[in-house]
Backbone bond lengths (Angstrom), bond angles and torsions (degrees), N, CA, C in turn:
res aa  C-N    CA-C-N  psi(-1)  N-CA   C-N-CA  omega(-1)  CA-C   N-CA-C  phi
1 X - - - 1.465 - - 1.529 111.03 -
2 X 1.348 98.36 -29.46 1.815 100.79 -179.50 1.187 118.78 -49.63
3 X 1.411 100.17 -57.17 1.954 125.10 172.35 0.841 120.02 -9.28
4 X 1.780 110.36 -57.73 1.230 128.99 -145.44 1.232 101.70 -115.77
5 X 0.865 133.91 2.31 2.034 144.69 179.02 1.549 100.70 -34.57
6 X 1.083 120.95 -52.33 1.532 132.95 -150.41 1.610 90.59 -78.65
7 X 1.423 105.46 -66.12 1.486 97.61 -171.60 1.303 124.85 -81.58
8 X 1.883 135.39 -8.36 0.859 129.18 131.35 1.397 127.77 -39.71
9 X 1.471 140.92 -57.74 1.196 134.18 167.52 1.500 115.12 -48.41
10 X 1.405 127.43 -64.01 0.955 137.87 162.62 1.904 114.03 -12.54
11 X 1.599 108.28 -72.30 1.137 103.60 172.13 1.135 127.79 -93.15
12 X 1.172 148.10 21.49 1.755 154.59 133.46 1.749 106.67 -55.39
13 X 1.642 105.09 -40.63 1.438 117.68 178.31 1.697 98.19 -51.47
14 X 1.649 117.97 -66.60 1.281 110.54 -150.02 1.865 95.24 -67.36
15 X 1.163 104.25 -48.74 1.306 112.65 -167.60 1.843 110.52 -22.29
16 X 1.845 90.47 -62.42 1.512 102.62 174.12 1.486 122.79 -40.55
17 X 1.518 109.09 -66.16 1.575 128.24 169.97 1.497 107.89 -32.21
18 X 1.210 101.00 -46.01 2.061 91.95 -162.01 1.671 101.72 -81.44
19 X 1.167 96.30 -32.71 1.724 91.67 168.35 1.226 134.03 -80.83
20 X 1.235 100.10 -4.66 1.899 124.84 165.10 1.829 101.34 -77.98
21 X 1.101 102.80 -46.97 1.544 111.78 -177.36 1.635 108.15 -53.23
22 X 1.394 98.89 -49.09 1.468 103.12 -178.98 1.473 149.55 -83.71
23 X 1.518 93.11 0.07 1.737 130.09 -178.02 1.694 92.60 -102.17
24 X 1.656 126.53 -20.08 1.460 107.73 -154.84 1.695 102.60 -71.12
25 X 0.937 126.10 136.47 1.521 118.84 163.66 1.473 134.15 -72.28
26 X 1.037 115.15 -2.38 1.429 115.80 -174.29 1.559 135.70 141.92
27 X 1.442 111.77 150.70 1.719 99.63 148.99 2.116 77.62 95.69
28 X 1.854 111.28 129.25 0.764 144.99 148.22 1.433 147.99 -86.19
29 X 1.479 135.21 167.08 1.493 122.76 144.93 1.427 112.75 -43.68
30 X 1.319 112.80 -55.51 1.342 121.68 -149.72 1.253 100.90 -98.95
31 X 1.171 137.99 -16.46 1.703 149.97 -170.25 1.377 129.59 -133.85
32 X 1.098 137.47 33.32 1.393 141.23 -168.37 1.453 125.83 -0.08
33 X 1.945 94.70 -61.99 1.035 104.43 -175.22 1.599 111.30 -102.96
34 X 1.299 126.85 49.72 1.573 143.51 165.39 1.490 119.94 -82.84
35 X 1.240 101.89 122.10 1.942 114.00 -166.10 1.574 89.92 -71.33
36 X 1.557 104.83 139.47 1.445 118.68 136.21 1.482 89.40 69.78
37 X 1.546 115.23 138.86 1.569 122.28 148.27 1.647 139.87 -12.67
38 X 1.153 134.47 86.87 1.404 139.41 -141.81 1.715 93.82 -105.51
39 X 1.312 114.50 96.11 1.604 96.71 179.04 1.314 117.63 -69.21
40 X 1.036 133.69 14.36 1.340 131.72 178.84 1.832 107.50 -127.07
41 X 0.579 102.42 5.99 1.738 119.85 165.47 1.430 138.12 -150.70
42 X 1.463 105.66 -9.05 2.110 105.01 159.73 1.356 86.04 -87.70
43 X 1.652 85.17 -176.20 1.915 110.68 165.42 1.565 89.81 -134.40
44 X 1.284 103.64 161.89 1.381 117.63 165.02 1.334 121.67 -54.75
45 X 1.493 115.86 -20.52 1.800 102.80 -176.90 1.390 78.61 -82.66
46 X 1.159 163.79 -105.76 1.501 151.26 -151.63 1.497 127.75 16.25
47 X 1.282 82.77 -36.84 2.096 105.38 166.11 1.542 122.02 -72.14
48 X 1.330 109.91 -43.57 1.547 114.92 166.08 0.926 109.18 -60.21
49 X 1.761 134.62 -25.21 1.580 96.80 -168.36 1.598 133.01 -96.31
50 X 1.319 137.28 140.47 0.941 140.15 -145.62 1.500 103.51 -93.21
51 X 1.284 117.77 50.38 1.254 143.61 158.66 1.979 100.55 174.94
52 X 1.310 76.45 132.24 1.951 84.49 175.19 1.883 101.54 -85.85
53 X 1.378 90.11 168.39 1.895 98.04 -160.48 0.935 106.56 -83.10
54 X 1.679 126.59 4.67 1.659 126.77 173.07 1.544 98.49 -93.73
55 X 1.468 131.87 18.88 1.809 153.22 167.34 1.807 111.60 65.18
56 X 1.489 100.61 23.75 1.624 111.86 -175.51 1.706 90.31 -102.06
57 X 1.134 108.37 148.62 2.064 134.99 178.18 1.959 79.52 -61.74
58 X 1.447 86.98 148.31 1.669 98.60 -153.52 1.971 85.34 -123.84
59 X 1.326 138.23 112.91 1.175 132.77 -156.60 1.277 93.82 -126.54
60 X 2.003 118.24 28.45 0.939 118.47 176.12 1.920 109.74 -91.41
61 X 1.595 98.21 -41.53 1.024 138.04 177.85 2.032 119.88 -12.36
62 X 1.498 90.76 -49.12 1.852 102.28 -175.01 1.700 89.32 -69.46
63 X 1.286 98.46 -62.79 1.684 109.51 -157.84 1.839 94.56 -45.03
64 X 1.050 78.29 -66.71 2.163 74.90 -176.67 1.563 122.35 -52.54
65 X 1.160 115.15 -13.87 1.612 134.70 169.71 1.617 106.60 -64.50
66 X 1.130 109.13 -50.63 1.629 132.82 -162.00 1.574 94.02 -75.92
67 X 1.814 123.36 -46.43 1.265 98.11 -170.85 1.278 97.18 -106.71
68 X 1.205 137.20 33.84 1.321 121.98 143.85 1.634 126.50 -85.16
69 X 1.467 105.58 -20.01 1.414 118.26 160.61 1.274 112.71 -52.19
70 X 1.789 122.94 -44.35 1.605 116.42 -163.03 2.023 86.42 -79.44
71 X 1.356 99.32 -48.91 1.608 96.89 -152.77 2.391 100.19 -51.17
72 X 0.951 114.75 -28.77 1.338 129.84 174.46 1.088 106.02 -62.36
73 X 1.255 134.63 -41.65 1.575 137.56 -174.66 1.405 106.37 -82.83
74 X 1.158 114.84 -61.24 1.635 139.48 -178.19 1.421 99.17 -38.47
75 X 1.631 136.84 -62.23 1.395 144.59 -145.20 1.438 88.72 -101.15
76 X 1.710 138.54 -21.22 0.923 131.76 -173.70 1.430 104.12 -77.09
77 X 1.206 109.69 -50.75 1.581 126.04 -176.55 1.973 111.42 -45.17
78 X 1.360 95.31 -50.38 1.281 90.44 -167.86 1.565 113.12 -83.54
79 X 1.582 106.29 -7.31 1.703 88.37 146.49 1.267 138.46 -72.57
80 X 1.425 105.05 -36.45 1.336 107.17 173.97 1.612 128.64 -51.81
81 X 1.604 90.74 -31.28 1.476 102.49 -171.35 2.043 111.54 -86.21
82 X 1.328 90.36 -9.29 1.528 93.67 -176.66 1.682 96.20 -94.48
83 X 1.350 122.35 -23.94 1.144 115.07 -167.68 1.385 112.43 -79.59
84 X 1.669 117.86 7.79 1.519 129.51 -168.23 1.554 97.13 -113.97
85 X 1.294 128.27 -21.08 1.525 139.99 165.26 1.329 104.09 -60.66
86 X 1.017 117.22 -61.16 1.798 124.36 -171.06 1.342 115.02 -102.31
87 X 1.548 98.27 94.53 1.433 120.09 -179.59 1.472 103.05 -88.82
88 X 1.143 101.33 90.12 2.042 136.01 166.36 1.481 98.82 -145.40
89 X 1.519 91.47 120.53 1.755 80.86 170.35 1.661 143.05 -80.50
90 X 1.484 95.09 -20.12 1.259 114.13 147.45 1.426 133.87 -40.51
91 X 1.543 105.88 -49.36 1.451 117.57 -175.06 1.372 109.93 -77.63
92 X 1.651 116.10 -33.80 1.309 150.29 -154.83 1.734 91.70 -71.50
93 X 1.852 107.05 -69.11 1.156 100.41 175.92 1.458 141.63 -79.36
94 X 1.215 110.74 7.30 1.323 130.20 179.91 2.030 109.48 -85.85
95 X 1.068 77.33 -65.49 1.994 88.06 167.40 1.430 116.85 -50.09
96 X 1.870 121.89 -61.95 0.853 103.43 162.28 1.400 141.99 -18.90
97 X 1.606 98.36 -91.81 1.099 116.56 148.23 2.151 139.36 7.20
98 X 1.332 86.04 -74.47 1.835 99.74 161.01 1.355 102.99 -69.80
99 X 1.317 129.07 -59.75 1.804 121.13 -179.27 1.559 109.18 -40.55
100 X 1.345 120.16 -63.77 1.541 116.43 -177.60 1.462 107.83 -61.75
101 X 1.351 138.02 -77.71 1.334 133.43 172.78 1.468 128.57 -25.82
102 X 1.619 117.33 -55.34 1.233 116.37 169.23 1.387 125.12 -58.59
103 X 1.232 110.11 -24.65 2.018 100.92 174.26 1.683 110.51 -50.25
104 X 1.453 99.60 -43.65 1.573 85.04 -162.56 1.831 103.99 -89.16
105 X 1.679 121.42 5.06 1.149 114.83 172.81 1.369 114.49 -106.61
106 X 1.434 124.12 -15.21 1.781 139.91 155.81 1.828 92.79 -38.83
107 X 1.611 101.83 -73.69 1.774 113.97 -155.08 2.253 95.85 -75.02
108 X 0.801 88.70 -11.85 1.632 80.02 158.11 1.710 141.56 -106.14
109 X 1.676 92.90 24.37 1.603 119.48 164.02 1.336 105.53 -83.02
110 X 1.010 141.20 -22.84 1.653 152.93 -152.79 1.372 100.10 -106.86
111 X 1.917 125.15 -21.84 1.000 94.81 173.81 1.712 123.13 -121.15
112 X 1.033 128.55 -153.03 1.511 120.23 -179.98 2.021 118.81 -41.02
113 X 1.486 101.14 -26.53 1.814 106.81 169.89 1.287 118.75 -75.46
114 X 1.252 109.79 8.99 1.750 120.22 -160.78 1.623 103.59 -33.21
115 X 1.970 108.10 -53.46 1.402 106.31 -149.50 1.525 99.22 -77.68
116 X 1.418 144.21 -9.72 1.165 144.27 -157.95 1.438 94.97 -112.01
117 X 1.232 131.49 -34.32 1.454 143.14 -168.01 1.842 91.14 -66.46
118 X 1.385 95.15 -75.15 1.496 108.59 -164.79 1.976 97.19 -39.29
119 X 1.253 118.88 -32.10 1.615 121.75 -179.99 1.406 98.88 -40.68
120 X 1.656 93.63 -87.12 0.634 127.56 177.45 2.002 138.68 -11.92
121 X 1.006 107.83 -73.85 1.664 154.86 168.67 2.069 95.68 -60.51
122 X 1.098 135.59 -46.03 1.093 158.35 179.34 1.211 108.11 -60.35
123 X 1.819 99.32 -69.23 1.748 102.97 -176.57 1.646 106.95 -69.96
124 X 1.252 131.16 -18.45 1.241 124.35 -175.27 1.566 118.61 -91.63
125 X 1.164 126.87 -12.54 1.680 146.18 129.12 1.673 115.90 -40.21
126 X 0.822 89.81 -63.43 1.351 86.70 -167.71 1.711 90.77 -79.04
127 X 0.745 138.35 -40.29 1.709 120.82 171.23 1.723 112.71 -44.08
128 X 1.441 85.78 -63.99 1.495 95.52 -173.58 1.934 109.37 -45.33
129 X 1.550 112.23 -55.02 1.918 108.71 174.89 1.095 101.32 -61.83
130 X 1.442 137.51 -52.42 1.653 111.84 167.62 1.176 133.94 -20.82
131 X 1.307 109.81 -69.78 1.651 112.54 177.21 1.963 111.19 -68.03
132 X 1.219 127.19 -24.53 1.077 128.23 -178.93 1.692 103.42 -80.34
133 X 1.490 124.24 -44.24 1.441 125.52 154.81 1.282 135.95 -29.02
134 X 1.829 96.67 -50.85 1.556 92.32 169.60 1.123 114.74 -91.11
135 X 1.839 133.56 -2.56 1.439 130.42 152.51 1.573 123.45 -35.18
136 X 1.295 84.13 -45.35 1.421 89.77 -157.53 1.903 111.90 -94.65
137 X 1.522 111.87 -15.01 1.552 129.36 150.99 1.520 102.59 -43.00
138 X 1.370 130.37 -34.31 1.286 124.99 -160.46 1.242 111.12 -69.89
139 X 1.744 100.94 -42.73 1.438 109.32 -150.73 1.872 105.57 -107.87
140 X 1.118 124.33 -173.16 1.468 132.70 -140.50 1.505 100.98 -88.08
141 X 2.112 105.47 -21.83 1.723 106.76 -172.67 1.284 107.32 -59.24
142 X 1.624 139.61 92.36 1.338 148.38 -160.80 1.788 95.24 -80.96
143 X 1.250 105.80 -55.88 1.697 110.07 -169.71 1.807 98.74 -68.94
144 X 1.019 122.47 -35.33 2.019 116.05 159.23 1.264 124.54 -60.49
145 X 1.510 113.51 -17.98 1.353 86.54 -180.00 1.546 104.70 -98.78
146 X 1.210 143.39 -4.88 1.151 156.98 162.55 1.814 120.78 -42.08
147 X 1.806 71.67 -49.40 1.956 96.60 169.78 1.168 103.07 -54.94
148 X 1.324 126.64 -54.48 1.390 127.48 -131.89 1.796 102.69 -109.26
149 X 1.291 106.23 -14.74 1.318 108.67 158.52 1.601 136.25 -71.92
150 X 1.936 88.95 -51.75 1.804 92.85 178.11 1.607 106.01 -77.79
151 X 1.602 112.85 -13.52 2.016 103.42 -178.63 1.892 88.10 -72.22
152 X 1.408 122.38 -31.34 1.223 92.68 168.77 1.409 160.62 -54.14
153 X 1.597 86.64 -32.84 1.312 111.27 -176.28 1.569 111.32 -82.32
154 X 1.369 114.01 -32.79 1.720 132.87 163.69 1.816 100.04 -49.53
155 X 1.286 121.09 -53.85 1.257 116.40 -160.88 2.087 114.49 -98.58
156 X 1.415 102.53 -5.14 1.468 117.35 157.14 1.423 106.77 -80.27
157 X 1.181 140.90 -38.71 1.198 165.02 -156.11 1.667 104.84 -90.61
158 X 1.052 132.28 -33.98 1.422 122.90 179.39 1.622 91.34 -107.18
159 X 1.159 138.38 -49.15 1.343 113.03 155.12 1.218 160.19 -12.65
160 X 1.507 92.97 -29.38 1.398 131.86 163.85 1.223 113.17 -65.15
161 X 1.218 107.39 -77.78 1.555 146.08 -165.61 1.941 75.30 -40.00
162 X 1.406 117.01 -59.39 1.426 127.77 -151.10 1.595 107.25 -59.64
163 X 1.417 114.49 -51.40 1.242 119.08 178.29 1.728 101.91 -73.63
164 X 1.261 124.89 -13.53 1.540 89.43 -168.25 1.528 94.72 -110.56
165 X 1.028 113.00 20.98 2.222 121.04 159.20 1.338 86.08 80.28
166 X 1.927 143.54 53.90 1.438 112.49 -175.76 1.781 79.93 -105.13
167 X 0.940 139.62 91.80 1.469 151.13 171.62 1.438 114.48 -30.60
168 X 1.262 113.51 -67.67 1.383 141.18 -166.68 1.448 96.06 -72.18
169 X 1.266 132.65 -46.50 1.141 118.83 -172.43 1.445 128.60 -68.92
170 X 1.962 88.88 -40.45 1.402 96.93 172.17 1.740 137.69 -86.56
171 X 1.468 86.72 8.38 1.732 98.97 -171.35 1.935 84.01 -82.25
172 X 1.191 120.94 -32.42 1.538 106.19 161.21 1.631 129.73 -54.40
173 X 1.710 102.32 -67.82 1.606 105.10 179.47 1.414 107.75 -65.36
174 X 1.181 153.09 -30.45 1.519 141.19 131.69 1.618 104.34 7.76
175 X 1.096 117.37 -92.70 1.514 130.59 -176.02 1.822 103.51 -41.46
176 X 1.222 76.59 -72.01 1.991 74.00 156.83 1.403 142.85 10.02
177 X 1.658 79.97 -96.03 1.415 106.12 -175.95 1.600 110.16 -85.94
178 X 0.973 115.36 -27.73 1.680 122.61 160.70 1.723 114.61 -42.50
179 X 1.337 112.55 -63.81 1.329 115.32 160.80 1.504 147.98 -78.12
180 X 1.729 112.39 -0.89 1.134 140.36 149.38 1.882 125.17 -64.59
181 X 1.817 89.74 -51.01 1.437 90.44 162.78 1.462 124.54 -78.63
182 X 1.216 129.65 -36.56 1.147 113.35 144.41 1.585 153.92 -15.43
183 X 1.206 86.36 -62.96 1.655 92.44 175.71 1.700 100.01 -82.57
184 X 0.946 119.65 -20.21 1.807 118.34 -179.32 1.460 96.02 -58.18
185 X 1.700 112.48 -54.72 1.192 115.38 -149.25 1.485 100.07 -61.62
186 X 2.237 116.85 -52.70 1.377 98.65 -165.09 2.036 98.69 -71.93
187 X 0.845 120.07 -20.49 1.726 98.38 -174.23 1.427 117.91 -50.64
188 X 1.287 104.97 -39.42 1.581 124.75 -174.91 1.934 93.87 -62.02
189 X 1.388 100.80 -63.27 1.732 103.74 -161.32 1.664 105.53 -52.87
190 X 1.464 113.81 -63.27 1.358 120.78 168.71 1.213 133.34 -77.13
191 X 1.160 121.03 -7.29 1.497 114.60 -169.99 1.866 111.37 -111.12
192 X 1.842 106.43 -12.17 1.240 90.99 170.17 1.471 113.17 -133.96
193 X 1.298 130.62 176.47 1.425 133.28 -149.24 1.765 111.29 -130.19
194 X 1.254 106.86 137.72 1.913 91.54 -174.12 1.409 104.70 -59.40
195 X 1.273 137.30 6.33 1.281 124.68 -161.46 1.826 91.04 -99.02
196 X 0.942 100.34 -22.38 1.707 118.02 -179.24 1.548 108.04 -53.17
197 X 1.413 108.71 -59.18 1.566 120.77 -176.90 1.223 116.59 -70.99
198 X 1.578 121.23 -25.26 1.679 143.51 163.40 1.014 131.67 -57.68
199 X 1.492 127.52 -16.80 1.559 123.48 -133.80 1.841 91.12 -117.09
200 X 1.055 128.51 -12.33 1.598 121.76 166.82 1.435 105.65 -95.23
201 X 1.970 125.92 5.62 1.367 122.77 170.78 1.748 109.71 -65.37
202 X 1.170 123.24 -38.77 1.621 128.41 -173.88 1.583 99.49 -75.92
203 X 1.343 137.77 -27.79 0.975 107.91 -162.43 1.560 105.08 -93.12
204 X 1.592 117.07 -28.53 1.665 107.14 179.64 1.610 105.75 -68.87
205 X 1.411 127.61 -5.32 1.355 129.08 -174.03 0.951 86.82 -94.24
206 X 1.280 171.07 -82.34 1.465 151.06 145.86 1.252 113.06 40.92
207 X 1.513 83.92 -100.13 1.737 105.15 -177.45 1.403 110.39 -39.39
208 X 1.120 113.26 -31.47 1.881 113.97 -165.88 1.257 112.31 -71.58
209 X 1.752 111.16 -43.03 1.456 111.63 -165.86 1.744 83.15 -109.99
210 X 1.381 143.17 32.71 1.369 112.25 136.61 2.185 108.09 -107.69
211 X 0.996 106.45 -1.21 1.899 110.58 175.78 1.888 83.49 -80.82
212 X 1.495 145.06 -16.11 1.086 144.01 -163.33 1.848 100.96 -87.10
């Protein structure tokens, strides 16, 4: 059951979300009076609020509460668990670190701190794939680090979009980057091995004790 922590949470998370999507009643940034969840024009905090923006009781609200709890746990987890792959202690304690802390600043986008949270919660993601980015630059996974470069540039990139108020644009890359990080996260959890991040450790120990 351990194994699977990440992607169990992970998918109880979406499960919740899409059925949050589908209970929402209405009403946009850009549209007030717009029926039903618009993936190309809500955002997901739209779900937290305890009235939707078309001013009707929003009974989307619990359900999306619930999977922001798994998705907080889920993304927390798999730092922790990546930070046990990459034996650097630096890297080690840094990941940690964001995995435990960020659960409770991920699941506090959902509530009234949303706009400071999302800062917040954001910059410590993207710290954390930084240092896991250039983990994985080290080592031989050629087609991962590719991943882990352009999901960067996808998720610097709607950040953007975020600070400079382009709404419309980003109520798209939102969806995006939601499902970009996702799949980053399980490739990373399941698809690679600490022996992965290890395997250029023997050869500079090599080199060291034959220049000796």
């Amino acid at each position: 059951m351990r194994k699977y922590s990440v992607l169990i949470c992970i998918g109880i998370s979406v499960l919740f979300l899409i059925t949050a999507t589908l209970l929402y009643p209405g009403g946009s940034i850009l549209d007030k009076n717009s029926v039903g969840f618009d993936w190309s024009k809500n955002f997901f905090s739209n779900l937290f609020l305890a009235k939707a923006l078309n001013g009707t009781a929003n009974p989307s609200r619990i359900w999306a509460l619930i999977g922001m709890v798994f998705n907080s746990i889920g993304y927390g987890l798999f730092f922790i668990h990546t930070s046990r792959k990459i034996l650097q202690k630096h890297t080690e304690l840094v990941l940690k670190s964001i995995g435990v802390v960020n659960m409770l600043f991920t699941f506090l986008i959902a509530t009234p701190l949303h706009d400071i949270m999302v800062t917040v919660s954001s910059t410590l993601t993207m710290i954390g794939l930084f240092y896991i980015t250039v983990s994985i630059l080290k080592t031989k996974l050629h087609w991962l680090k590719f991943f882990c470069i352009g999901s960067l540039l996808i998720f610097y990139a709607t950040l953007y979009l975020y600070g400079a108020g382009d709404w419309e644009l980003l109520a798209v890359m939102q969806k995006v980057t939601f499902l970009c990080f996702m799949l980053l996260v399980l490739t990373i959890e399941y698809f690679t091995r600490g022996e992965d991040f290890q395997q250029n450790k023997p050869n500079r120990l090599a080199v060291t004790a034959t220049s000796r």
